[in-house]
Each structure stands twice: as C-alpha cells, then as structure tokens.
C-alpha positions as CSV (number, residue, x, y, z in Angstrom):
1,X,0.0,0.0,0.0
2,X,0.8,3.2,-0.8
3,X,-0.1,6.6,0.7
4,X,-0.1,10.0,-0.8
5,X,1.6,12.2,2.2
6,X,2.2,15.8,1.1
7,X,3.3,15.5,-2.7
8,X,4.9,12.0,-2.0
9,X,3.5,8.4,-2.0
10,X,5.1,6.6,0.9
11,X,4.9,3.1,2.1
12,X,1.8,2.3,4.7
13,X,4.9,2.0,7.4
14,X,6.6,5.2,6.3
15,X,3.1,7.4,6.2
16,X,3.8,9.4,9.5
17,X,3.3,12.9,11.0
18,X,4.7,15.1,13.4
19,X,3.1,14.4,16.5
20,X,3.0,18.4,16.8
21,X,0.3,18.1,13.9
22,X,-3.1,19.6,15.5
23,X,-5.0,17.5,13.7
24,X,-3.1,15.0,16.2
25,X,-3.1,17.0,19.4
26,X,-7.1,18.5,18.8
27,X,-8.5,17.0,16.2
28,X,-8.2,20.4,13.9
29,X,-8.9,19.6,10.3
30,X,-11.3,18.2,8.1
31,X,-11.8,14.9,5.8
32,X,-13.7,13.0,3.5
33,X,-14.5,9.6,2.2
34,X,-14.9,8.4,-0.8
35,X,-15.8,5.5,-2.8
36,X,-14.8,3.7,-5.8
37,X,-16.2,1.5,-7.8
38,X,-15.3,-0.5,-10.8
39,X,-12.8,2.4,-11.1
40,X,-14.8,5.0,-11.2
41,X,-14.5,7.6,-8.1
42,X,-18.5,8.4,-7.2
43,X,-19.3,12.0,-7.1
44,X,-16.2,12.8,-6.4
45,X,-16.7,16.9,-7.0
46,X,-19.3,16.6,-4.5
47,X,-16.8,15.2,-2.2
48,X,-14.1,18.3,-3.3
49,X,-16.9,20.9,-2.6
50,X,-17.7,19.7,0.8
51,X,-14.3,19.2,1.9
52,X,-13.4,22.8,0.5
53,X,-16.6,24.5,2.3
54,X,-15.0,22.5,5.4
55,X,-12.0,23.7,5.7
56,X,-13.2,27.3,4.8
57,X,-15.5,26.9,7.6
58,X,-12.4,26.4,9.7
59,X,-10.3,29.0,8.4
60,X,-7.4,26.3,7.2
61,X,-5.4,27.3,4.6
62,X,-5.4,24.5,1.6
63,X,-2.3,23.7,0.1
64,X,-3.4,23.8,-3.3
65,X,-6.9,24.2,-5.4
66,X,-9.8,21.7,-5.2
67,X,-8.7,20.6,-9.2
68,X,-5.8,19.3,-7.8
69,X,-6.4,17.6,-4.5
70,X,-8.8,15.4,-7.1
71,X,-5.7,14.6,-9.2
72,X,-4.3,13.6,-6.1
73,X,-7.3,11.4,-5.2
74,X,-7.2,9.8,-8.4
75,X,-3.2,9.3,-8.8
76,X,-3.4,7.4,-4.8
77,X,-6.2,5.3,-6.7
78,X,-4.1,4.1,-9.5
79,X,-0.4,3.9,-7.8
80,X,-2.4,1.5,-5.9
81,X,-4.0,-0.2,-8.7
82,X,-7.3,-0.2,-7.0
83,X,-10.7,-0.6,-8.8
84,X,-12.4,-0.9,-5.7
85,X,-11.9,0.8,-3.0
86,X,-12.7,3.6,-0.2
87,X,-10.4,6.2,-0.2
88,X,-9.6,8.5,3.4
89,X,-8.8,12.0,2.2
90,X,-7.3,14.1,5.2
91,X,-6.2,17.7,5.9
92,X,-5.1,18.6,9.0
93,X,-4.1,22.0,10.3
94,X,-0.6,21.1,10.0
95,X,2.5,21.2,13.0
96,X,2.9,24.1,15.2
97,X,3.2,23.6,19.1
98,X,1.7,22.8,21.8
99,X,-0.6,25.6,22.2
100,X,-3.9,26.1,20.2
101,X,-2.9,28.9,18.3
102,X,-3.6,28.0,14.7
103,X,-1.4,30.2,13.2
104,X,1.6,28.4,14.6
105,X,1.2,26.3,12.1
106,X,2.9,27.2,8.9
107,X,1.4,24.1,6.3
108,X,-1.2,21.9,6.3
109,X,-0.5,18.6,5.7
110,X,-2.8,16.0,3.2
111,X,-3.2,12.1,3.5
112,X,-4.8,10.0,1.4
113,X,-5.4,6.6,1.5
114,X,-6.9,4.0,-0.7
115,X,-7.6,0.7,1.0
116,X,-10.8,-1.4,1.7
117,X,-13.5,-1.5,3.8
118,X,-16.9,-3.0,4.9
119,X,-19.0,-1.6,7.7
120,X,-21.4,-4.5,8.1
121,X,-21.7,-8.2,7.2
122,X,-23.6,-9.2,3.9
123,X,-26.4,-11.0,6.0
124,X,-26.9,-7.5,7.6
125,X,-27.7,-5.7,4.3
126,X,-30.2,-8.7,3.9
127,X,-32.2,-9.1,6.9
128,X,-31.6,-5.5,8.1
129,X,-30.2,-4.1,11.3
130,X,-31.1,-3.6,15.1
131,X,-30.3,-0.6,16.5
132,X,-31.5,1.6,19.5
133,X,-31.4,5.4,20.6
134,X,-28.3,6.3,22.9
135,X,-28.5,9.1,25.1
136,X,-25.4,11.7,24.1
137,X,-26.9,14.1,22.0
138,X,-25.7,15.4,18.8
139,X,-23.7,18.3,18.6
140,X,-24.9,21.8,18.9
141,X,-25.2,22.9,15.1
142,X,-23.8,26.7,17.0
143,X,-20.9,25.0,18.8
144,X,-19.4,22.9,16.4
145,X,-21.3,22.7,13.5
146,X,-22.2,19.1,12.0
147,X,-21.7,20.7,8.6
148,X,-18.1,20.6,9.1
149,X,-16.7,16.7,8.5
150,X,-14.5,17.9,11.2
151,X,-11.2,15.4,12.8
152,X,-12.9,15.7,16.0
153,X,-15.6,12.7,15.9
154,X,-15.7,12.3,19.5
155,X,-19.4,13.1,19.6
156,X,-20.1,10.2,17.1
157,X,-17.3,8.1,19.0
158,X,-19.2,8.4,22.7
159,X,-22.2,7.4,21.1
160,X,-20.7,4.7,19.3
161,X,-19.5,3.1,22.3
162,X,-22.8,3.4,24.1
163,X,-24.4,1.4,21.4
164,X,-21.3,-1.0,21.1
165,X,-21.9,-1.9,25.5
166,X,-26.0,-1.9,25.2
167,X,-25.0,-4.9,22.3
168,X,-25.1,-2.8,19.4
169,X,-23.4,-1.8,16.2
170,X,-25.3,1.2,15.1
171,X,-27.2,4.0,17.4
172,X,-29.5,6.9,17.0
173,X,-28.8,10.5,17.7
174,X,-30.7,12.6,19.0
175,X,-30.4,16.5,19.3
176,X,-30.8,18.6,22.2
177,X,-34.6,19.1,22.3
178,X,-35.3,15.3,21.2
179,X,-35.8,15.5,17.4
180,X,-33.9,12.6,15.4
181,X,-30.7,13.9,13.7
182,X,-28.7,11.3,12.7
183,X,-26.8,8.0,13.6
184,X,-23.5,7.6,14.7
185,X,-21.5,7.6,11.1
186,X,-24.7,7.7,8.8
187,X,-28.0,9.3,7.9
188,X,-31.1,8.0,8.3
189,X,-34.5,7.9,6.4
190,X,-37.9,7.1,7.3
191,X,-40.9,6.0,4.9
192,X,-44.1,7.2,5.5
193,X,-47.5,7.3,4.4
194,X,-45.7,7.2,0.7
195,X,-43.3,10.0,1.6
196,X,-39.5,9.6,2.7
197,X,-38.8,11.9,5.3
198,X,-35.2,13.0,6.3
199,X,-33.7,15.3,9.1
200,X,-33.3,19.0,7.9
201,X,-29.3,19.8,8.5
202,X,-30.2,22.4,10.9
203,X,-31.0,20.1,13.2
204,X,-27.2,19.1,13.2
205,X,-27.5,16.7,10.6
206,X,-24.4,16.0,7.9
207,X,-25.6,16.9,4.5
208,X,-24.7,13.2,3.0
209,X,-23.2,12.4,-0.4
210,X,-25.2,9.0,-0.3
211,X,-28.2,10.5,1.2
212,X,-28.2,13.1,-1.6
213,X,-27.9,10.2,-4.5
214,X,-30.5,8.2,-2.7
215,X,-33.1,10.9,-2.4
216,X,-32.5,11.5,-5.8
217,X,-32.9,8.0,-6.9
218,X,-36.1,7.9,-4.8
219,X,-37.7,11.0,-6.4
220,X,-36.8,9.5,-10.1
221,X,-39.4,6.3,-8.4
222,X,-42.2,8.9,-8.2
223,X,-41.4,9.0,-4.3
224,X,-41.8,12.5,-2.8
225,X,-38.7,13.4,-0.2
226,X,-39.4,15.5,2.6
227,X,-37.2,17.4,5.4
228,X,-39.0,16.6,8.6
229,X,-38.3,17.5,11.9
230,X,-39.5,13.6,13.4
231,X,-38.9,12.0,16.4
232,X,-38.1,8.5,17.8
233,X,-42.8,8.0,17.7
234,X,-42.1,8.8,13.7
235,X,-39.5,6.1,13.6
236,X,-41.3,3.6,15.9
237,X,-44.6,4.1,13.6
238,X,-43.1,4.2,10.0
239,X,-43.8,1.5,7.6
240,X,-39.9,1.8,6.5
241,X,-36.2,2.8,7.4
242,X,-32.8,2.5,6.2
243,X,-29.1,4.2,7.0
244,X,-27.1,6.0,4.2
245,X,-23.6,6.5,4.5
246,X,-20.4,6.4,2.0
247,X,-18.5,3.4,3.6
248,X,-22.0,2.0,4.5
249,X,-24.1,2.6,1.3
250,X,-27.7,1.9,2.3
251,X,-28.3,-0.2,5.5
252,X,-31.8,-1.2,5.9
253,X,-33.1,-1.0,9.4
254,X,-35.8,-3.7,10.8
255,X,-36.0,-2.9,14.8
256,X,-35.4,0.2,16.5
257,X,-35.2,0.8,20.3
258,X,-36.9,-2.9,20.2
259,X,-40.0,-1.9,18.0
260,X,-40.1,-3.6,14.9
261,X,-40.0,-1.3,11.9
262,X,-43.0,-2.3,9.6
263,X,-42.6,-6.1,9.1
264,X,-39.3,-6.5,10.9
265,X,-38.0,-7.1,7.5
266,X,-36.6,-5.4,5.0
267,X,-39.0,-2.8,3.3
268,X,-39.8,-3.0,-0.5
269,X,-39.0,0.8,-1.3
270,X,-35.4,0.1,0.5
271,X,-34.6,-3.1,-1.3
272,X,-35.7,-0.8,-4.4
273,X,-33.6,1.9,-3.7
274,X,-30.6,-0.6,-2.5
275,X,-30.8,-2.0,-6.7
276,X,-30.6,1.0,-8.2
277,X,-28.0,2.5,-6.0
278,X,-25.7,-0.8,-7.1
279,X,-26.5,0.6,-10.8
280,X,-26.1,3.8,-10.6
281,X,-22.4,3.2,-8.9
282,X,-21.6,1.0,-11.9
283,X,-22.0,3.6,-14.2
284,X,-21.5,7.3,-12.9
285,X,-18.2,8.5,-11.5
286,X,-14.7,9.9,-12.6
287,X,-12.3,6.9,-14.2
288,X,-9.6,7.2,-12.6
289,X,-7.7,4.9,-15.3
C-alpha cells in the first residue's frame, strides 16, 4: 500500500506525521470519504466541494486548489491499482506547538489513502439491522457545526460506544430538544405514508453524499422526499427505514429501540432503492484509469 503524504506516495509503514500536527493534538482539520467503484471515483466533486466549504469553515489554509487535490485522489487510486476501493482523504491543520494557536502552524499537511472497507456483514444488508437510541446528543449545530466533516468525531465516538456496550453496532442520535438527527456515522431515512422523510441539516444533521444520491434515486421512483423535523414516535410508527452512509451505502433497518419497523424485514422501497443505488455506482463516476 501506498499513501499520498504531502506531494509524495510513501509506504503504509513510512506514512507518518509530526506528533506536533493539531489534527493529532485537537483533532483540527477536516476529511472525506470516498468510494470507488469499478474504477470509477463516485461524485467525487461533490466530495471536493464539501471538503473545501469545510475547511473554509475552519479558516485552514489548503495547500493547493480543489482541481488538484482530485488529481491527487485519483493518482493514490491508480499507484495503488485499485478498482475498488474507499479512499480517506485528510487535511489537517498542520505542526505548530503545543498551544492552540492556529497560526503556529505554517502548512497543512494531506493524507490519502486508498484501502478497503466494509461496515457491516452481507447478511446484515439482507435481513436488516437492530439498533437503538443512545443518550449523548448530537452536537450543537452553533458549537461545532455538523456541517463541518471535522477530525474531531468524539461526539459520534461516545455514542458509538454506548451502542457497542447496550450490544449494538449502530445508534440513533438525537439532538438537544429530542428530534432525530442522525446516527452515529450515517444518515437516516424514514418511509411514511408514501413520503420519505429525512432530518433538515439544521438540526445538526451531515448533509450526505449518499443521502443526496438516494433521495435522488427515490424522487426518479415517483417518491416524494421530505425534510421533517421527526422523532423517535415517527421512527417507531413508520412502515420503513434504512441508514445512508459512504463506507456504509444503504443499511436497511428492521427494529429500532426494540419496536419492529414495519414487518421487521426489510421494506420493499429500501430493497428498491438498495438495486438502483448498485446501478447507478456501476456507471456514474470519474475513471480514474
């Protein structure tokens, strides 16, 4: 394996930072995944734009323009001869000291690597997932805004755990005042009285790559796709749900909080929308070859 650190590609046991990098010592940069399929890199402008609007955010400096740190993406992809694959793209604030003064540090520093990876067993994309509510609450949207795909997941992380020690592997999240936001590392859609309804991003909700493809794909099916503030009665009473997430694709949910979601199988619309989400990955993206 080969990474792309800072210009170079360097071997997986070479790839190393200063330990005075802040995106080490607080967590101070941004990121993005990205998949590959088949070689093609999907949406990968999308993925440009929200990493750019990111660091922005942020106020950190990027090294070079957002045409380029897609060359870069694309270059790691074929140095490491990967047709599939999910590529980590990283900035960090760069090394400066140990205070938290930002502008101590002079360069940011980029990492990118292309590997593989799989959330969840097969069986769990077939007979749908378990998951329950966990009681840290999403970020404030006015102290550290969702919107930035921030270093610091320790918010997701903390909630992770909770749902890993009740027995586990995915949780809900809810916001201060009780409204469903997201889950730990995806997004989350209910179906509804023949309307899919998603969190607005105010709420502290990630504006998705996946969740934007899917709600398109679901609007193409005649399926009308609503921003909703909902809460947990919503999920407990809708006749479908399912996860969205880059690494995770679309994860259909079957019990939540130990109420079964429609059936407690699988919902027609998901399986539906699961199929032409495989399709549409086959055929739109950037080649990187």
């Amino acid at each position: 394996m080969k990474i792309y650190l800072n210009g170079d590609f360097v071997d997986k046991e070479n790839a190393k930072i200063s330990v005075f990098d802040h995106g080490f010592l607080y967590g101070d940069g941004v990121f993005e995944g990205i998949r590959v399929y088949n070689g093609l890199v999907f949406r990968l402008r999308e993925h440009m734009e929200r990493l750019y609007r990111s660091a922005h955010t942020i106020m950190l400096n990027m090294p070079f323009g957002i045409e380029d740190m897609g060359k870069a993406v694309l270059n790691t992809l074929k140095v490491n001869n990967l047709k599939d694959a999910y590529i980590r793209l990283v900035v960090s604030r760069g090394a400066g000291d140990l205070g938290l003064d930002p502008r101590k540090c002079k360069s940011a520093s980029v990492i990118i690597i292309a590997d593989k990876i799989a959330l969840y067993p097969k069986e769990l994309y077939e007979k749908g997932l378990e998951i329950i509510t966990v009681p840290t609450r999403r970020n404030n949207a006015e102290a550290v805004n969702p919107q930035i795909k921030s270093l610091n997941y320790l918010n997701n992380i903390m909630a992770k755990i909770e749902a890993i020690n009740s027995g586990y592997e995915e949780a809900i999240m809810l916001n201060n005042e009780g409204y469903v936001v997201e889950c730990t590392g995806e997004n989350i859609f209910i179906y509804s009285k023949g309307k899919l309804h998603i969190p607005p991003a105010h709420l502290g909700a990630l504006e998705g790559i996946t969740q934007i493809a899917v709600a398109g794909l679901a609007q193409a099916r005649g399926v009308q796709v609503l921003e909703d503030v909902f809460s947990r009665y919503d999920i407990y009473n809708c006749s479908e749900c399912f996860l969205t997430g880059t690494a995770a694709e679309i994860v259909p949910i079957v019990k939540v909080d130990g109420r079964n979601i429609g059936n407690g199988k699988p919902g027609k619309l998901t399986l539906d929308l699961m199929s032409d989400f495989r399709a549409l990955t086959q055929k739109e993206g950037i080649s990187a070859y």
